[in-house]
C-alpha angles and dihedrals in degrees: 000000000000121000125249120288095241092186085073114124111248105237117254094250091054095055099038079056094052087049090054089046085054104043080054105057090044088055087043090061091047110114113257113249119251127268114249114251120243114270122265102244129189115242139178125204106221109230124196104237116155105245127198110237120216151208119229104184139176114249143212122192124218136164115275079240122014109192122190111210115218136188098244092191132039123257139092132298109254117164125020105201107185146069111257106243092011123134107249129193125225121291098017118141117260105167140006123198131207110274108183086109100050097047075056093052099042092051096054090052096060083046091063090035097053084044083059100046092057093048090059093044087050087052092032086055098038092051089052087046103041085044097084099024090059093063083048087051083231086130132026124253087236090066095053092044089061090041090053089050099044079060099052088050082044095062095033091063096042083065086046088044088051100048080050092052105049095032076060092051094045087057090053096055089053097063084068103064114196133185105256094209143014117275153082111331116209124223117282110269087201126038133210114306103024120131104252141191087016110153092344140022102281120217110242103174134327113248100208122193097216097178114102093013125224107236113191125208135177120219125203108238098232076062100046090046089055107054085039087063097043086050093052103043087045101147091183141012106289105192098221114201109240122257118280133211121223118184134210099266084055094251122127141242104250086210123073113230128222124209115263095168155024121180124245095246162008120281099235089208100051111024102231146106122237115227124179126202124189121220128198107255104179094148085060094228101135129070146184117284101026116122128228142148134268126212121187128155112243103186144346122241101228099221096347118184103240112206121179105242088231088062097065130080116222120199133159094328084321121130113195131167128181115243128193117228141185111316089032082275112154120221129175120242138178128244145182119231123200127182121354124233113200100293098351130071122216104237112217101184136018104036131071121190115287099036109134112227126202109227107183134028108040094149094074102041131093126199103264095028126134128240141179102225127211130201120258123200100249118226115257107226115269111240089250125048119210103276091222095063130230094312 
């Protein structure tokens, strides 16, 4: 047997073999690539801290008192005596009508009056006189009867004569129309010449006290329950900021309001309690029917758990956050929120002080999975919550 002929050529498939084996082993002692390492993540840690809850209403103003001054008797305007838009005090003229009519009227009634004065001095005198003669049978029975009588009329229509007498000077009194308190005078809705008080008492002009001014608010009555409730079950002295006025160009009353009323009941249609405040307005600036808005505080979380809104899931009814446990491992968990405070939400149930919460970021990140957090600045509370709550 010969031995095999080693000049032979290799064949090409043999060698193309031996250069992937090759190319294999040279990639196998390659060095393997890095792991990546975990995300920097922002994260809060949620702190107990009692926070003061508060209304943010919408406002009307009106005057503390708003007095609509009416023509009382019939006749025509005619003087206007005051400035349209002016402050007036207390007993200034507004309007005069026309009296003709009731210097007529007032004379005829002390004339009536006067007639029935003499008939009751005639019976008055005849009685005194028919009283002896009677018992001396000078005069009849029947005489002293009717004189007794003619006196009694006479009485009755001096009272008459009286009620006529004072109801025309009242009259009288109504065709000078003064301002019954101190305050802003409209403008005139008649002018001079115009037929007034026919049929009804006509409006003439609104007399407004502007200071202080009447603000009007309507609270829901979930709210009002509420701070009813924290008032009431009050186990120590809460000191509550008064009230505050913003108005609609986003400036601020520079004077704090009180409380002056609350109405009797609930409005059936809209669910809510009218509650008026009054604020100092000694410049003058506001008047009735501008619109603002009211802040008060209505009542104070003892150690609420503050959240920043950004920070919860929300999906299907269900409220979720990302904590970050022990290892720096995240895990969802679900929570439930209760009020809202400006940015941050007031979490009732699911988290405890000291919790760290992820804020950005949620997309990217898998229960169990490991972070590198990084501390977010938390929001400090707005100074109103979202009247509806946290639903």
């Amino acid at each position: 047997m010969s031995a095999p002929d080693r000049s032979a050529p290799t064949p090409p498939y043999v060698t193309a073999s031996l250069a992937v084996l090759l190319a294999l082993a040279a990639c196998a002692k390659e060095k393997a690539p890095a792991a990546l390492p975990p995300p920097e993540i922002p994260v809060v840690t949620v702190t107990a801290k009692d926070t003061p809850l508060e209304f943010d209403l919408v406002a009307q103003l009106r005057g503390l008192e708003d007095v609509e001054i009416r023509a009382r008797v019939e006749g025509y305007l005619q003087t206007i005596d005051y400035a349209e838009g002016s402050t007036v005090q207390k007993g200034k003229l507004l309007f005069t009508i026309d009296d003709q009519q009731y210097v007529a009227a007032l004379a005829q009634a002390q004339a009536t009056l006067a007639s029935a004065q003499n008939q009751f001095d005639k019976g008055d005198l005849d009685v005194k006189r028919f009283t002896p003669l009677v018992a001396e049978r000078a005069v009849s029975q029947a005489e002293l009867d009717n004189a007794i009588s003619a006196r009694k009329s006479g009485a009755a229509q001096i009272e008459a004569g009286k009620a006529n007498l004072e109801r025309a000077r009242l009259n009288l009194s109504y065709t000078r129309i003064t301002s019954p308190i101190t305050g802003l005078v409209g403008r005139a809705e008649h002018k001079v010449g115009d037929l007034v008080g026919k049929g009804d008492p006509t409006l003439l002009t609104t007399v407004s006290s502007i200071d202080p001014i009447r603000v009007s608010v309507a609270i829901p009555e979930a709210d009002y329950l509420r701070f009813s409730r924290s008032v009431a079950n009050a186990k120590e002295e809460v000191s509550r900021t008064p009230p505050v006025l913003i108005l609609s160009d986003g400036s601020q009353h520079p004077h704090p309001g009180k409380l002056i009323f609350v109405d009797r009941a609930v409005d059936t249609q809209t669910g809510t309690l009218r509650v008026d405040l009054s604020f100092p307005n000694p410049q003058r600036t506001l008047r009735p029917g501008l619109y603002g808005k009211v802040k008060a505080e209505s009542e104070v979380v003892k150690n609420a758990l503050l959240v920043p809104q950004r920070a919860v899931q929300e999906l299907q009814g269900t409220y979720t956050v990302v904590v970050v446990g022990e290892g720096n491992k995240v895990e969802t968990r679900k929570v439930k929120p209760g009020q809202k405070v400006g940015s941050l939400w007031i979490m009732q149930e699911g988290l405890k002080s000291g919790d760290r919460v992820v804020v950005e970021g949620f997309q990217r990140l898998r229960d169990g999975m490991t972070i590198v957090p990084k501390q977010a600045a938390a929001p400090a509370p707005a100074a109103s919550p979202d009247p509806a709550g946290g639903k």
